[in-house]
GUPALO-49997 format. One record per residue: x negated, y, z of N, C-alpha, C, O, CB in turn; residue number from 1. Coordinates in pm, whole numbers, plus 32768, in hexadecimal, padded with zeros to 4 digits. Glycine has a CB too. Layout:
<rs>
r nxx: X | nyy: Y | nzz: Z | caxx: X | cayy: Y | cazz: Z | cxx: X | cyy: Y | czz: Z | oxx: X | oyy: Y | ozz: Z | cbxx: X | cbyy: Y | cbzz: Z | num: NUM
...
</rs>
This chain:
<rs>
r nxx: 5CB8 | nyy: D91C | nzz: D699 | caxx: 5D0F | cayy: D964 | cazz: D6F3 | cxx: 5CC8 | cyy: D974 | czz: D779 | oxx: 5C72 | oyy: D92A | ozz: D7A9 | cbxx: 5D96 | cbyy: D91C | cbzz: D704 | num: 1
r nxx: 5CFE | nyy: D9E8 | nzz: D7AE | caxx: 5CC4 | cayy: DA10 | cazz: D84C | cxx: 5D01 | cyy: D9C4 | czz: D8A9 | oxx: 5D79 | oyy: D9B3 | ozz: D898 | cbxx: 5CDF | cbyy: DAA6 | cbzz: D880 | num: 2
r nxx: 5CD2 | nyy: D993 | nzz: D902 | caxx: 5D15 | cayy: D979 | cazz: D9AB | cxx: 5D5A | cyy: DA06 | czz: D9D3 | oxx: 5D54 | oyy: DA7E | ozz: D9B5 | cbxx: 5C84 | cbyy: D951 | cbzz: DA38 | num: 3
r nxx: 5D8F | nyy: D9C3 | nzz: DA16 | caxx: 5E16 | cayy: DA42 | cazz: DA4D | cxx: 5DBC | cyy: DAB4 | czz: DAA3 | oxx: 5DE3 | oyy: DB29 | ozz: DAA4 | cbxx: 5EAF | cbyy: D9EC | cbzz: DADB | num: 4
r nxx: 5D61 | nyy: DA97 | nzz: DAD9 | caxx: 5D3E | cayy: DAEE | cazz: DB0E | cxx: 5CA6 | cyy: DB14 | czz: DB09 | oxx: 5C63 | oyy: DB40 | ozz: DB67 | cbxx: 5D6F | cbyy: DADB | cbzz: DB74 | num: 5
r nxx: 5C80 | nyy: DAFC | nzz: DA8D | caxx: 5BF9 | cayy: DAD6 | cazz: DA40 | cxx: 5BC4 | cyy: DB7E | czz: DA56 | oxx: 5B53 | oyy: DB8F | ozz: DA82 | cbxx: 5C0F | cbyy: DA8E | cbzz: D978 | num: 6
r nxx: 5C20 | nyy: DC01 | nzz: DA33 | caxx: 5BFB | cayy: DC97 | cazz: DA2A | cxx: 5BFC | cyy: DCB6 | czz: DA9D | oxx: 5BAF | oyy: DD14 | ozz: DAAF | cbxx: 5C4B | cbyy: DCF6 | cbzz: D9DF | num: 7
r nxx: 5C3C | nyy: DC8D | nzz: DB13 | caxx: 5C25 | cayy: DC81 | cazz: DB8C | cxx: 5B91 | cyy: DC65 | czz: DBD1 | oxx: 5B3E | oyy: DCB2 | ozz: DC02 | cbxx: 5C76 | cbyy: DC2A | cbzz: DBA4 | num: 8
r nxx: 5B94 | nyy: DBEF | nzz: DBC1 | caxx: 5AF2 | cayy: DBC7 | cazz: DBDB | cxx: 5A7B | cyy: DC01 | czz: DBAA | oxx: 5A12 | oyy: DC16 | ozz: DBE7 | cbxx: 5AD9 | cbyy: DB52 | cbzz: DBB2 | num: 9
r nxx: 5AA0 | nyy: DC1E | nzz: DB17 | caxx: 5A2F | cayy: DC60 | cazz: DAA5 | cxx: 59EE | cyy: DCDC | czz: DB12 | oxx: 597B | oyy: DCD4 | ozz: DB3E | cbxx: 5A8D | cbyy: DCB5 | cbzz: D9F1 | num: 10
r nxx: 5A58 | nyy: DD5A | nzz: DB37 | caxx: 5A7D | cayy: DDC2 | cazz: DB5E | cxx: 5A34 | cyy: DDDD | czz: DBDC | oxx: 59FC | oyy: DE46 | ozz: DBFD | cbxx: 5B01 | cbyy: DDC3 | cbzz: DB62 | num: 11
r nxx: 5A3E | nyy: DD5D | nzz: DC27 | caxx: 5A16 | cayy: DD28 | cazz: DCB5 | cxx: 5974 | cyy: DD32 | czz: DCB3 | oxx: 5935 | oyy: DD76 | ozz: DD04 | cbxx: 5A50 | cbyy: DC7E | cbzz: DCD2 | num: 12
r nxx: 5944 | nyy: DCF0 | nzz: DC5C | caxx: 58C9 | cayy: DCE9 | cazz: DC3B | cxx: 5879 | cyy: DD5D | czz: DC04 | oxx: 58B7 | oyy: DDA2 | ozz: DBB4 | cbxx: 58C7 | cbyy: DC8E | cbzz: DBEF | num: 13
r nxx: 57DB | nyy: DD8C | nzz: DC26 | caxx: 5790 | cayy: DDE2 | cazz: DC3D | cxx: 574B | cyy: DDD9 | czz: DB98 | oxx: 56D2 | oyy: DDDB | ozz: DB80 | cbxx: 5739 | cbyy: DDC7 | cbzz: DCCB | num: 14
r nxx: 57B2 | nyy: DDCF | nzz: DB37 | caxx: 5762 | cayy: DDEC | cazz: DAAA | cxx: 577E | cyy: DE5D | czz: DA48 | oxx: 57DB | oyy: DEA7 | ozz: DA67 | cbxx: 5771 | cbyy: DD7B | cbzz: DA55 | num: 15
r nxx: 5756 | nyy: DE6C | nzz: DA03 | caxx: 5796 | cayy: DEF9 | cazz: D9BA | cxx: 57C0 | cyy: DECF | czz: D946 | oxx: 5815 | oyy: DF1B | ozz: D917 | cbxx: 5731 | cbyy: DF79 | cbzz: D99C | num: 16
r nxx: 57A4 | nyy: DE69 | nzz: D8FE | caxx: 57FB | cayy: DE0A | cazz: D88A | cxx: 57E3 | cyy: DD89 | czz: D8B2 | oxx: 5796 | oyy: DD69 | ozz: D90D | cbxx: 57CC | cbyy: DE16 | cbzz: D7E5 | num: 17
r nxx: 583B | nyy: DD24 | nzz: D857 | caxx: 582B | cayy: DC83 | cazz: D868 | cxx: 584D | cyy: DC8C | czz: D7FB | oxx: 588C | oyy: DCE6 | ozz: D7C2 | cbxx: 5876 | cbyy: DC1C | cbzz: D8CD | num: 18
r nxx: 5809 | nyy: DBE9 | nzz: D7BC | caxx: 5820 | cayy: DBC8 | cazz: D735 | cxx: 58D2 | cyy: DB35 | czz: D775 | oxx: 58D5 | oyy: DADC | ozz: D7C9 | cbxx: 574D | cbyy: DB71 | cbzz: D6D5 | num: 19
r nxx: 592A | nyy: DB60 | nzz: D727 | caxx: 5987 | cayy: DAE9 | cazz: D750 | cxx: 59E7 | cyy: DAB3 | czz: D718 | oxx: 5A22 | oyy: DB10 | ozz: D6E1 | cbxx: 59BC | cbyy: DAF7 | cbzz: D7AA | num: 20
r nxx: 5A30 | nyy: DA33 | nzz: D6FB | caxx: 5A6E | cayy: DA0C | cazz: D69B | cxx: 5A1F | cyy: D9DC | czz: D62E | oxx: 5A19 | oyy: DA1D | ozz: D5C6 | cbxx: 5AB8 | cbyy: DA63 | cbzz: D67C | num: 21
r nxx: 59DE | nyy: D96C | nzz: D63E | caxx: 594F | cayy: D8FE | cazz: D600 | cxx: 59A5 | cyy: D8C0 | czz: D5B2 | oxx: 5978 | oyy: D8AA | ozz: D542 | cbxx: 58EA | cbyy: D880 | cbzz: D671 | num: 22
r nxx: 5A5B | nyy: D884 | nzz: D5D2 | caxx: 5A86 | cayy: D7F8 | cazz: D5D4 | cxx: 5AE2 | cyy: D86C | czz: D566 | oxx: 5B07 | oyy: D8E2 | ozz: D567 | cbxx: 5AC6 | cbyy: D787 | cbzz: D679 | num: 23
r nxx: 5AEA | nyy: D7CD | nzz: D4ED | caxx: 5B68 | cayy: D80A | cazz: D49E | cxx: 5BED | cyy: D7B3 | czz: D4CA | oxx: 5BE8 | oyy: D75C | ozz: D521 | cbxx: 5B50 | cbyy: D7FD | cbzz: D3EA | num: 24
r nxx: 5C35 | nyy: D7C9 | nzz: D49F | caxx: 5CC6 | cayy: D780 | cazz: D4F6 | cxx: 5D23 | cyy: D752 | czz: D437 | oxx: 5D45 | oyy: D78F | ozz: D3D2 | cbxx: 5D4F | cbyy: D841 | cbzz: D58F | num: 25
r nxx: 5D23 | nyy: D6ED | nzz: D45D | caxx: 5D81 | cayy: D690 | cazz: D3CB | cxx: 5D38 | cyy: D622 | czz: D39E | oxx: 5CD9 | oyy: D5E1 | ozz: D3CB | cbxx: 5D98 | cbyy: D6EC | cbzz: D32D | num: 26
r nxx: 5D65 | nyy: D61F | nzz: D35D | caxx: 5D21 | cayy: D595 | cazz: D2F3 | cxx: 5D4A | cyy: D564 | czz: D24F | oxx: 5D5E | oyy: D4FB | ozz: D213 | cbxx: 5D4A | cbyy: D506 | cbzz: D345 | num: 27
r nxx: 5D49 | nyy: D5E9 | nzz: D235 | caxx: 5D24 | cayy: D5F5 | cazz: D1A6 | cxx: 5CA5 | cyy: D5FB | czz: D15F | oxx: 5C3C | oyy: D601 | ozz: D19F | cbxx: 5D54 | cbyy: D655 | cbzz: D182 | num: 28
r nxx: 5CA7 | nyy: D5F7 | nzz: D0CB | caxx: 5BF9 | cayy: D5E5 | cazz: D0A1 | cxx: 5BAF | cyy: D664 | czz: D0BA | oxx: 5B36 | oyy: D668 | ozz: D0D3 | cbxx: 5BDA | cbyy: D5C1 | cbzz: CFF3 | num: 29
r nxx: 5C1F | nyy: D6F7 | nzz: D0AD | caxx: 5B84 | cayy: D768 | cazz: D0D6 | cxx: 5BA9 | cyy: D775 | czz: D170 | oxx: 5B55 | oyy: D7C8 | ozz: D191 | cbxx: 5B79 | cbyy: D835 | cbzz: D077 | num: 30
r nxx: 5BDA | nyy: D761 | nzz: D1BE | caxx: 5BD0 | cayy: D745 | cazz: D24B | cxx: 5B32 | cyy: D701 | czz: D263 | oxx: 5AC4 | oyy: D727 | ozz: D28B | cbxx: 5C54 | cbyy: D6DA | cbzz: D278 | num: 31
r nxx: 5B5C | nyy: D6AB | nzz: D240 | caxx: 5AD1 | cayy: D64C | cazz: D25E | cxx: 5A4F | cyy: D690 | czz: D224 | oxx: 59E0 | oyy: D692 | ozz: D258 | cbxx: 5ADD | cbyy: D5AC | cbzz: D20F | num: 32
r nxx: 5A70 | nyy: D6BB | nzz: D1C5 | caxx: 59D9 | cayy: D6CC | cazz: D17C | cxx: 59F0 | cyy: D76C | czz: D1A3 | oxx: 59C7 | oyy: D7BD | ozz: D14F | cbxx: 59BF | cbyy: D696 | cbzz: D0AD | num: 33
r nxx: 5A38 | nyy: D7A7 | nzz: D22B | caxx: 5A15 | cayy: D835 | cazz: D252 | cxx: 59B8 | cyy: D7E3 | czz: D2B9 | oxx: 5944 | oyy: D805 | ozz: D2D2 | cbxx: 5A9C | cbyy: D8B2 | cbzz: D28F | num: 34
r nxx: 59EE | nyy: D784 | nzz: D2E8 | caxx: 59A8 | cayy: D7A0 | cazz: D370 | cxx: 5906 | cyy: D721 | czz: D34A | oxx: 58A9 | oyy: D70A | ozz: D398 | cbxx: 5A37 | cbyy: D765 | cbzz: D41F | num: 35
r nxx: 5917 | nyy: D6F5 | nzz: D2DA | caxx: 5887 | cayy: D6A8 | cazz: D2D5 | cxx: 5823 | cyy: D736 | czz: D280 | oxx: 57B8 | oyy: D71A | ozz: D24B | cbxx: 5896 | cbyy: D5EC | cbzz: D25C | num: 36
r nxx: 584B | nyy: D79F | nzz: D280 | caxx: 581D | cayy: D813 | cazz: D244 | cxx: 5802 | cyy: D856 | czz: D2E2 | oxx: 5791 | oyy: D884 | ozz: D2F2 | cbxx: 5894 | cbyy: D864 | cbzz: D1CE | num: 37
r nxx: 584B | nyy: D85C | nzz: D33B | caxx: 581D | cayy: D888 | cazz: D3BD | cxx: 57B0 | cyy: D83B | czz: D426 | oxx: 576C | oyy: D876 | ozz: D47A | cbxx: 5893 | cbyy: D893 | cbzz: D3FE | num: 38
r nxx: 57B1 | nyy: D7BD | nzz: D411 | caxx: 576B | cayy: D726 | cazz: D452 | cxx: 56D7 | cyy: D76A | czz: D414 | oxx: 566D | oyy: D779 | ozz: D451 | cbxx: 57AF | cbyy: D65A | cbzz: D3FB | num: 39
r nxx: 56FA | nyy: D78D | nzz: D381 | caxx: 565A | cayy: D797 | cazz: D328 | cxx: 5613 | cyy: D808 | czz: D349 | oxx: 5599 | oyy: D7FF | ozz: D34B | cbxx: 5661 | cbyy: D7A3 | cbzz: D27F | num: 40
r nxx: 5656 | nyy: D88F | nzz: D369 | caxx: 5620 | cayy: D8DB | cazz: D39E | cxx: 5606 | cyy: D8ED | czz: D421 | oxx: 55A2 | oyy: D92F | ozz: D43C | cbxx: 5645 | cbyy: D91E | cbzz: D37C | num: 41
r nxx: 5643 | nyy: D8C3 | nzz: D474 | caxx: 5630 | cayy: D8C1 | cazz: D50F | cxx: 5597 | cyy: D846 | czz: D528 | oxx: 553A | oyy: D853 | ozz: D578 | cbxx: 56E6 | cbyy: D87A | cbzz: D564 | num: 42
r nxx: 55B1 | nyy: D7D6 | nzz: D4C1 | caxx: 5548 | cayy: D791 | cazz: D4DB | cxx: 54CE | cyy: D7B0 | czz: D4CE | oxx: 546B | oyy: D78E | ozz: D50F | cbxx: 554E | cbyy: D73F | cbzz: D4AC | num: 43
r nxx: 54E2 | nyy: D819 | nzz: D443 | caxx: 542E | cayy: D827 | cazz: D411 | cxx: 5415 | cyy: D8DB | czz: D40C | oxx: 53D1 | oyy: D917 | ozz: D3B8 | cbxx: 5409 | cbyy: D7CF | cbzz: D33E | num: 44
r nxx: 5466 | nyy: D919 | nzz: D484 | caxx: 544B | cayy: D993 | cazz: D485 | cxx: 546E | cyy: D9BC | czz: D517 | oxx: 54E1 | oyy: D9A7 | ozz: D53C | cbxx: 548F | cbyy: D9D9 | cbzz: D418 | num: 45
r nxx: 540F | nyy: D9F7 | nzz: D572 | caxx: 543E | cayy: DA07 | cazz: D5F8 | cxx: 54AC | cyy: DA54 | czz: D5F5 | oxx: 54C6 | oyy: DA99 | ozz: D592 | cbxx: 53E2 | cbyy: DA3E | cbzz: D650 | num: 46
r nxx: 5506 | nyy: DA52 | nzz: D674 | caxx: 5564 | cayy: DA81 | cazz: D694 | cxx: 555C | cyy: DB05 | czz: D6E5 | oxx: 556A | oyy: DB10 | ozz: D75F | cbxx: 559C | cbyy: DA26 | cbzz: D6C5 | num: 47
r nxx: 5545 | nyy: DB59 | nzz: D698 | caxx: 5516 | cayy: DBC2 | cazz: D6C4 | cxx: 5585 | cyy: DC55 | czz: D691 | oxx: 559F | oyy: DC5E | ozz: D619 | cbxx: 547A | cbyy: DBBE | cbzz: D68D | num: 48
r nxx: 55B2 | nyy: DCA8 | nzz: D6DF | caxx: 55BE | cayy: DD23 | cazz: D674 | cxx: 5593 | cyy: DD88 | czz: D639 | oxx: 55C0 | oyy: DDE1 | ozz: D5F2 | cbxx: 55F2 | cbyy: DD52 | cbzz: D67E | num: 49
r nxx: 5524 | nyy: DD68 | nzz: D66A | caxx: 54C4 | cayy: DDDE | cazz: D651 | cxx: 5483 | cyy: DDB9 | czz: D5B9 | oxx: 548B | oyy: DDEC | ozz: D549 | cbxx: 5442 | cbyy: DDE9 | cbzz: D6D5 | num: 50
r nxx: 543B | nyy: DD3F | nzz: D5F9 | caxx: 53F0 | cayy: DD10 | cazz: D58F | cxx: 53EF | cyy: DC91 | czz: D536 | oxx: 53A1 | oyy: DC64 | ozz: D4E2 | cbxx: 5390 | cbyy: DD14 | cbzz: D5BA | num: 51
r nxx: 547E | nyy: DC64 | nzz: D578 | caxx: 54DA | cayy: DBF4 | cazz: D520 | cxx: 552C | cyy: DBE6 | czz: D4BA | oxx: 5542 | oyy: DC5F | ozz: D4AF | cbxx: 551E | cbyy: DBC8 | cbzz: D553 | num: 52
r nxx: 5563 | nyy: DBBC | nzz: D470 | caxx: 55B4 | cayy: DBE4 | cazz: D407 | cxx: 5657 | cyy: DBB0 | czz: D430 | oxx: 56B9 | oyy: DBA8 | ozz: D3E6 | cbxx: 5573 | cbyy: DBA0 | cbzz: D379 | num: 53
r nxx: 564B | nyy: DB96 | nzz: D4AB | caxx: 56F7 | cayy: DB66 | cazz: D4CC | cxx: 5729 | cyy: DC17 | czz: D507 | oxx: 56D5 | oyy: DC55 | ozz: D549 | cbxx: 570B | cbyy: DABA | cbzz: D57D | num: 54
r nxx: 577B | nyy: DC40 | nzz: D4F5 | caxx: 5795 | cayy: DCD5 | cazz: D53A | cxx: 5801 | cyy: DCB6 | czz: D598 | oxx: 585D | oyy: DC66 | ozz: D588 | cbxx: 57C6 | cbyy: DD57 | cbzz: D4CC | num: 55
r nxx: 57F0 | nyy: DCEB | nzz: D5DE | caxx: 5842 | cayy: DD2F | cazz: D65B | cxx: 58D4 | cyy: DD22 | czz: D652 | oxx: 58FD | oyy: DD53 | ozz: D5E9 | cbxx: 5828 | cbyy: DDCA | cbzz: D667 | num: 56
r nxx: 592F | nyy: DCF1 | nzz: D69D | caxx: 59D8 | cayy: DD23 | cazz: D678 | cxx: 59FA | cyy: DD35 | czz: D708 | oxx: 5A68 | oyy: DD1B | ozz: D73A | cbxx: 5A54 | cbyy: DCA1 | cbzz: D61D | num: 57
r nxx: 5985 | nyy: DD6A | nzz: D74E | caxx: 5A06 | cayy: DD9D | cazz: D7C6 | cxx: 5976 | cyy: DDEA | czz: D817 | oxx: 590F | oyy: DDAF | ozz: D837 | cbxx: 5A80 | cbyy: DCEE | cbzz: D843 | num: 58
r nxx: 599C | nyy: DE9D | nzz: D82E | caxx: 5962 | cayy: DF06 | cazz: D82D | cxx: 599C | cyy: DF52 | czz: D8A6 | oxx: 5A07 | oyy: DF8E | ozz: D8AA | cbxx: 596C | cbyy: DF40 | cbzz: D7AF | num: 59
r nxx: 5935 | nyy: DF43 | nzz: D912 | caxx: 5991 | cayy: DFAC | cazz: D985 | cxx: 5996 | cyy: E03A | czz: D94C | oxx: 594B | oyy: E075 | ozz: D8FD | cbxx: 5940 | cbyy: DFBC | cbzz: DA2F | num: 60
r nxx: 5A26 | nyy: E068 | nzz: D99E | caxx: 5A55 | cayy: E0D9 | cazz: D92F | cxx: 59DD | cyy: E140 | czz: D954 | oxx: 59BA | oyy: E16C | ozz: D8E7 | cbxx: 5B0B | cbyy: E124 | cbzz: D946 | num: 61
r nxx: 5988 | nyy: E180 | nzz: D9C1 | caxx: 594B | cayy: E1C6 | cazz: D9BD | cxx: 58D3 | cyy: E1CD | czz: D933 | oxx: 58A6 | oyy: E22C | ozz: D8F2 | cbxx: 5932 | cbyy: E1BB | cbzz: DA32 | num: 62
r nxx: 58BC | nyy: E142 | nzz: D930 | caxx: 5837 | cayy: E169 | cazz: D8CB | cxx: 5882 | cyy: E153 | czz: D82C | oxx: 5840 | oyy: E155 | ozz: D7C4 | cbxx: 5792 | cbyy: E0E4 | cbzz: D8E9 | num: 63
r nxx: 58E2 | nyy: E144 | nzz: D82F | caxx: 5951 | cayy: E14B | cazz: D7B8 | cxx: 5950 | cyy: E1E7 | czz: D781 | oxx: 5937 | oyy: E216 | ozz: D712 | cbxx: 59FC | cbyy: E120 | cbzz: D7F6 | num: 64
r nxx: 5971 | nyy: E21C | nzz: D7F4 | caxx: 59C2 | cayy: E2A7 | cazz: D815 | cxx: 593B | cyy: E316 | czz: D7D6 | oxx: 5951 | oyy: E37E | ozz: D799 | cbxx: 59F1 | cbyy: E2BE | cbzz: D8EC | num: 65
r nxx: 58B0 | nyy: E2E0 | nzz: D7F8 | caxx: 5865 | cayy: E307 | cazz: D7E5 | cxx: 57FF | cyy: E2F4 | czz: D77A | oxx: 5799 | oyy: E339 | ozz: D779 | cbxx: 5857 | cbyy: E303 | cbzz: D832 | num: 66
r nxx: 5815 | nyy: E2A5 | nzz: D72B | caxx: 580D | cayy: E269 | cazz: D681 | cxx: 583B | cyy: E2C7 | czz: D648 | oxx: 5803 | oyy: E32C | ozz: D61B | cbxx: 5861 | cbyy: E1E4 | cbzz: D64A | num: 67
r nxx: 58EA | nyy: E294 | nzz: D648 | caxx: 5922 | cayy: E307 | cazz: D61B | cxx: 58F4 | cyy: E3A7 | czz: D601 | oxx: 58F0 | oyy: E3DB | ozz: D591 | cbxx: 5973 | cbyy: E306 | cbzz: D664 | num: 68
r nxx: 58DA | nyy: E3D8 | nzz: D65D | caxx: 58DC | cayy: E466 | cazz: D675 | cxx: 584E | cyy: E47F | czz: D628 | oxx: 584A | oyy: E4DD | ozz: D5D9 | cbxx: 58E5 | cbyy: E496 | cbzz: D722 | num: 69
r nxx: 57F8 | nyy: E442 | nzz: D636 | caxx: 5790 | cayy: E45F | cazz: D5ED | cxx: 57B2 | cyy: E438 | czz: D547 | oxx: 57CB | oyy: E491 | ozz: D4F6 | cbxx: 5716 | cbyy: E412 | cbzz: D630 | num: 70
r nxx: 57B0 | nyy: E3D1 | nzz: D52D | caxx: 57E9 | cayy: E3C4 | cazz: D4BA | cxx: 584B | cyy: E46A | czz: D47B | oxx: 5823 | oyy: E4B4 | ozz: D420 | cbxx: 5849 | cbyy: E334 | cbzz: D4D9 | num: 71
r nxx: 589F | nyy: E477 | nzz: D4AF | caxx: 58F4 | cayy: E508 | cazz: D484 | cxx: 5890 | cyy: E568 | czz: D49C | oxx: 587F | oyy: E5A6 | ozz: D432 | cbxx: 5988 | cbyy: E533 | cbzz: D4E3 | num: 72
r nxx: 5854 | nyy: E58A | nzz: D4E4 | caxx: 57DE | cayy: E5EC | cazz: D4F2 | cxx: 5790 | cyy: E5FC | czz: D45F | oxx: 5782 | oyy: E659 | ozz: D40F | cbxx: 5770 | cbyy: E5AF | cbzz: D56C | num: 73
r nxx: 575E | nyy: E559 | nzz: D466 | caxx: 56C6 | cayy: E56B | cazz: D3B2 | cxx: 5759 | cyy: E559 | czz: D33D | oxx: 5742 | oyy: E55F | ozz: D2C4 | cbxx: 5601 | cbyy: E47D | cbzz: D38A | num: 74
r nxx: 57E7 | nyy: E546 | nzz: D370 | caxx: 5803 | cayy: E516 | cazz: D2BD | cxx: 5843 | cyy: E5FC | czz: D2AA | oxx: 582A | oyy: E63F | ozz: D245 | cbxx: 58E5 | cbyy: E43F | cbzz: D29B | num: 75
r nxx: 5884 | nyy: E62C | nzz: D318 | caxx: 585C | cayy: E6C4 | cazz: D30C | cxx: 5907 | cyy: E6E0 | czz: D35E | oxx: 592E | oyy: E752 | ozz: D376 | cbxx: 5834 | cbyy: E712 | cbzz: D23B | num: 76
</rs>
């Protein structure tokens, strides 16, 4: 889960994506084994979005806006 004002801050800040939400929340058996599946990749793969394998979940809308549009452009 987010802090209350977690999209706030994100927003605040000079990035064009963030990778966020690492932590799984419960304590059931695939709870756990989501987030020792996240521990394993964050550990032995940089944290990168470009060239990392964790992706992005929070996209200022401009370069969103602009994915998009290209995307609809090559699909026709």
């Amino acid at each position: 889960m987010l802090e209350k004002d977690a999209l706030k801050t994100l927003s605040s800040l000079d990035l064009d994506m963030a990778i966020i939400g690492r932590k799984e929340v419960g304590d059931s058996f695939w709870v756990k084994l989501a987030q020792l599946d996240k521990e394993n990749i964050t550990h032995y793969n940089p944290v990168d979005p470009v060239n990392g394998i964790a992706l992005p979940r929070y996209f200022k809308s401009e370069v969103l806006s602009k994915a998009l549009s290209s995307a609809e452009e090559k699909l026709g």
